[in-house]
C-alpha positions as CSV (number, residue, x, y, z in Angstrom):
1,X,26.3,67.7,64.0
2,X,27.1,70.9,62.0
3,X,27.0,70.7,58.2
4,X,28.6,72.9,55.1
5,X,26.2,75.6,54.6
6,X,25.0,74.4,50.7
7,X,23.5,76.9,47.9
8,X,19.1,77.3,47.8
9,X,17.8,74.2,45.8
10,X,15.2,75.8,43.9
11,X,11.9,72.9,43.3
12,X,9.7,73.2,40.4
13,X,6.5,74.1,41.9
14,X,4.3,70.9,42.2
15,X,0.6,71.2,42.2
16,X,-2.4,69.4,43.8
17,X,-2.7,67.6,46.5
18,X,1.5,67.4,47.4
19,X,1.4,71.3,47.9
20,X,0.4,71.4,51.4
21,X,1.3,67.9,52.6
22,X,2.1,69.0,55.9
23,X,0.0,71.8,56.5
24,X,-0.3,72.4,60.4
25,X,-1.3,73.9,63.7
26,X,-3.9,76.4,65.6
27,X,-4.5,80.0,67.0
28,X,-2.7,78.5,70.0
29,X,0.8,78.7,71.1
30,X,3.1,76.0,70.2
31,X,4.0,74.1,72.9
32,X,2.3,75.9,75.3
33,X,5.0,78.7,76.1
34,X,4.2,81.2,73.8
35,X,6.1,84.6,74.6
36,X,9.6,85.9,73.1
37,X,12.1,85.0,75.5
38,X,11.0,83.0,78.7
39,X,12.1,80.6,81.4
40,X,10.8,76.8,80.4
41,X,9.3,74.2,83.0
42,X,8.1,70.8,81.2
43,X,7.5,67.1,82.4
44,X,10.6,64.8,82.4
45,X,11.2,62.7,79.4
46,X,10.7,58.9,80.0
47,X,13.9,58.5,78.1
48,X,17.5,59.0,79.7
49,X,19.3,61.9,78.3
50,X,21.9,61.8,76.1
51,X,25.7,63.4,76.0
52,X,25.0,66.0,78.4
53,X,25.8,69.6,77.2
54,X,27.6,71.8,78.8
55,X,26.9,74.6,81.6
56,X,26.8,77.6,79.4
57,X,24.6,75.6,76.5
58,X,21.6,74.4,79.5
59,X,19.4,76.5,79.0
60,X,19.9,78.4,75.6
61,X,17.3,76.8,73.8
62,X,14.7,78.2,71.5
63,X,12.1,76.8,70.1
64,X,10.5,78.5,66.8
65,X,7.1,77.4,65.2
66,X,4.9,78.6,62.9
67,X,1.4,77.4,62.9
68,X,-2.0,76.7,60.2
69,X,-4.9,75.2,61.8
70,X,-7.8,74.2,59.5
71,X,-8.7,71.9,56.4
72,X,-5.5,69.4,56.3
73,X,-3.9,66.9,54.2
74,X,-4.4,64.0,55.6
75,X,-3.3,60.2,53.5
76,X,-4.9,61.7,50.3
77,X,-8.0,63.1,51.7
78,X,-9.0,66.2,54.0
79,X,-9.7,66.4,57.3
80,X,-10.1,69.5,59.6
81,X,-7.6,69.9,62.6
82,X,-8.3,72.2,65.7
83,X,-4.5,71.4,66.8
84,X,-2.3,70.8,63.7
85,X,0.1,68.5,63.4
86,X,3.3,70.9,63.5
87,X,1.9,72.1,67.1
88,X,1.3,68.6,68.5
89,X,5.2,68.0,67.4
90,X,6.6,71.3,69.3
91,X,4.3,70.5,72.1
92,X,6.0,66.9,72.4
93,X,9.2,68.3,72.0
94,X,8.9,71.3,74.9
95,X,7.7,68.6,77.0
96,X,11.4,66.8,76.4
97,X,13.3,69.5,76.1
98,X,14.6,72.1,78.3
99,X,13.6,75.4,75.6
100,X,11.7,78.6,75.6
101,X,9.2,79.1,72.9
102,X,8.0,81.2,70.4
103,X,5.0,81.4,67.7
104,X,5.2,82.8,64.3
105,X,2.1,84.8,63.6
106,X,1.2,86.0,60.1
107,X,-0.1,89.5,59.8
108,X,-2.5,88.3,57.4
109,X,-3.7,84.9,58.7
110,X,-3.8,82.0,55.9
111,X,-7.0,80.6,55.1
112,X,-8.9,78.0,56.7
113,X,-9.7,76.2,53.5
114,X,-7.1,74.1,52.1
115,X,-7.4,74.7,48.3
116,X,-7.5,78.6,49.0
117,X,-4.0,77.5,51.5
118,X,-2.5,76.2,48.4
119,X,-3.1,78.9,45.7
120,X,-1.7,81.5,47.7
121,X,1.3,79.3,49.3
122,X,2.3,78.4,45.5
123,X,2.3,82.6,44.4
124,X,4.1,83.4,47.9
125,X,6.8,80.6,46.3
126,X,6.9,82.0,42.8
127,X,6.9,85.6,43.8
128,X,9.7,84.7,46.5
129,X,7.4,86.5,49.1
130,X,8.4,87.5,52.7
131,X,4.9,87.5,54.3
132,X,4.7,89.6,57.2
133,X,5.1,88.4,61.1
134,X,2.9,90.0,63.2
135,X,3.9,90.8,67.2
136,X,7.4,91.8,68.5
137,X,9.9,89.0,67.2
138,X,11.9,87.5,70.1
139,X,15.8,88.4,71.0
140,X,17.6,85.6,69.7
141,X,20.9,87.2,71.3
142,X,20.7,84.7,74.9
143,X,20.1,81.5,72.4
144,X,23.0,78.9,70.8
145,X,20.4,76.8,69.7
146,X,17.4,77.7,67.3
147,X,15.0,74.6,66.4
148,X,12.9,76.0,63.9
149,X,9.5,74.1,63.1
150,X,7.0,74.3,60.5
151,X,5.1,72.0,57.9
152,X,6.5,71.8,54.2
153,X,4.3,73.0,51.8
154,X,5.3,72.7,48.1
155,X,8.5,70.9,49.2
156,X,10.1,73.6,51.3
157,X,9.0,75.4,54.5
158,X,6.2,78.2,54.2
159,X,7.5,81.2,52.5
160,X,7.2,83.0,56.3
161,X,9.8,81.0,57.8
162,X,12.1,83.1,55.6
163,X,10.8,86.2,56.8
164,X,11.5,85.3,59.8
165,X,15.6,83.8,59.5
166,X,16.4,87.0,57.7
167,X,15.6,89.1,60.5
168,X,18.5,87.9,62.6
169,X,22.1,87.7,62.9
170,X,22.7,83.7,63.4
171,X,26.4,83.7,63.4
172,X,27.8,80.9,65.6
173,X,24.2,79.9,66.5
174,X,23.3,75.8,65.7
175,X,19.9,75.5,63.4
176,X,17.7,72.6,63.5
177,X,14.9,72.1,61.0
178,X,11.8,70.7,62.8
179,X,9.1,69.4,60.1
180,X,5.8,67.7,59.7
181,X,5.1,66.4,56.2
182,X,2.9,64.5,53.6
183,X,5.8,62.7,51.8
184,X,9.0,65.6,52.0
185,X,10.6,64.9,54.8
186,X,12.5,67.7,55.4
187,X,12.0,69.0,52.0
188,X,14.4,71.8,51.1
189,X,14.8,73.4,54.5
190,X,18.2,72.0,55.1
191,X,19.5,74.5,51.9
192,X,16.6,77.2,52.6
193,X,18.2,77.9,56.1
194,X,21.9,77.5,54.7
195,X,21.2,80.2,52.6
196,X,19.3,82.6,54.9
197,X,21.1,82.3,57.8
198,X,24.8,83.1,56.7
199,X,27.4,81.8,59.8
200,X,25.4,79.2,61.2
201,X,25.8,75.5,61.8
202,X,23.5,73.4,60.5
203,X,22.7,70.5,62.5
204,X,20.2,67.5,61.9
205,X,16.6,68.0,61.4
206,X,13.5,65.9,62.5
207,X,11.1,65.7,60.1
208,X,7.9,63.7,61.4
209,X,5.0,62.5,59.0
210,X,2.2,64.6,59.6
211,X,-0.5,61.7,60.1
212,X,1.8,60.1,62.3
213,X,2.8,62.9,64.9
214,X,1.2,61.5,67.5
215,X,3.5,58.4,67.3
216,X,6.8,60.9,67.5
217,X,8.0,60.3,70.9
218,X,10.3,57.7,70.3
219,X,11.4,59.5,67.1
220,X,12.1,62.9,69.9
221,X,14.1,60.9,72.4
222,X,16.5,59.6,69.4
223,X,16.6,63.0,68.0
224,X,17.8,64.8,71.1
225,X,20.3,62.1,72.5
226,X,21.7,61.6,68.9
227,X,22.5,65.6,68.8
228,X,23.4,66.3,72.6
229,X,20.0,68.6,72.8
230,X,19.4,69.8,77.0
231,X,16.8,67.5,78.0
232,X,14.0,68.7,80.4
C-alpha cells in the first residue's frame, strides 16, 4: 500500500520522560541473522499467509534494525533491558517472515543510562546529526522490500536511521516503518523516510507499544497479510 512521498514534519523537541519512549534493543543481532545480505530460515507462522506475492518478490526481503539495550522507558518508570524491545519485535517478525537481516551499529555506542540517552538523542535532533554506522553497510541492490525498525525517541526515529536511508539509492524499492514506542506510534517516520529516501513507495508501518512487544504476534500476522509481505 504505497503512499505520496510527503515533505519532513519538523516536532518541537519535547523533553523528559517522552524523549526516549521507545528506547530499545542489545549488543545482539536483531532477529538472530545478523550479516549484510544472507539466505533466511525461520519457524512457520501459526497464521495462514496472506495474498501471496509473486516469484520474483519471494525472497527480496530485508529487514533493517537499529538497536539500544540498557536503562528503558517503561509506563513512566525505568527499567533495565538485556533484549530491548525493538529486538524482541524484529526477532518476532524474522520468525514470520521470509527476510534477511541486518543490525545498525553506531560507531560510537549510545549510553547505557537513560537520562545520558536522552541528552545526546535531543542535540543529535537539533543539530540534524548523521551519527556514524559502524561495519560494512549491506547491498540493498537484490531487495524490493526494506522494513526498517527502530524505537522513536523524541517523536521521530533516532537520528542514525537517517544516516543510514541516505546512503542508498531506494528508487522503486517499498519502505515499511517498523516501531516500538512509549506513546508515538509511528511518530514522524512516515515523512522522515519520504523525505530521505527520494523514489520510494511508502507502504504501511507497524508500530508496536514498547511495554507490550511481547503481545505483538497477532498485531505481525495482520500486518503482513494486510500488505502481501512473503511469509516464512
Amino acid at each position: 500500500m504505497g503512499r505520496t512521498p510527503r515533505a519532513l514534519d519538523r516536532r518541537q523537541v519535547l523533553r523528559g520522560a517522552l524523549l526516549l519512549g521507545g528506547t530499545v534493543i542489545t549488543a545482539t543481532a536483531c532477529g538472530g541473522r545478523d550479516r549484510p545480505a544472507p539466505t533466511s530460515a525461520a519457524e512457520p507462522a501459526s497464521q495462514p499467509a496472506g495474498p501471496p506475492p509473486s516469484a520474483a518478490a519471494a525472497r527480496t526481503v530485508l529487514l533493517v534494525c537499529f538497536s539500544r539495550s540498557g536503562e528503558n522507558y517503561h509506563y513512566g518508570g525505568r527499567r533495565t533491558l538485556k533484549v530491548g524491545n525493538t529486538q524482541v519485535l524484529a526477532q518476532m517478525i524474522s520468525r514470520r517472515l521470509d527476510c534477511d537481516t541486518y543490525r545498525i551499529r553506531p560507531a560510537d555506542p549510545y549510553p547505557g543510562d537513560y537520562e545520558q540517552t536522552v541528552a545526546r538523542n535531543v542535540q543529535e535532533q537539533n543539530t540534524d546529526a548523521r551519527p556514524a554506522i559502524a561495519g560494512a553497510l549491506p547491498d540493498l541492490g537484490p531487495y524490493q522490500v526494506v522494513l526498517l525498525a527502530g524505537p522513536i525517541w523524541n517523536v521521530r526515529a533516532p537520528m542514525i536511521m537517517t544516516t543510514f536511508t541516505e546512503q542508498f539509492d531506494f528508487t522503486g524499492k517499498t519502505i515499511h516503518p517498523v516501531t516500538t514506542y512509549a506513546m508515538s506510534g509511528l511518530g514522524t517516520t512516515e515523512a522522515d523516510y519520504a523525505a530521505s529516501c527520494p523514489g520510494a513507495t511508502l507502504g504501511e508501518g507497524l508500530a508496536v507499544r514498547g511495554e507490550q512487544v511481547t503481545d505483538a504476534g497477532p498485531a505481525i500476522d495482520t500486518w503482513a497479510r494486510r500488505t502481501g509481505l512473503p511469509r516464512a
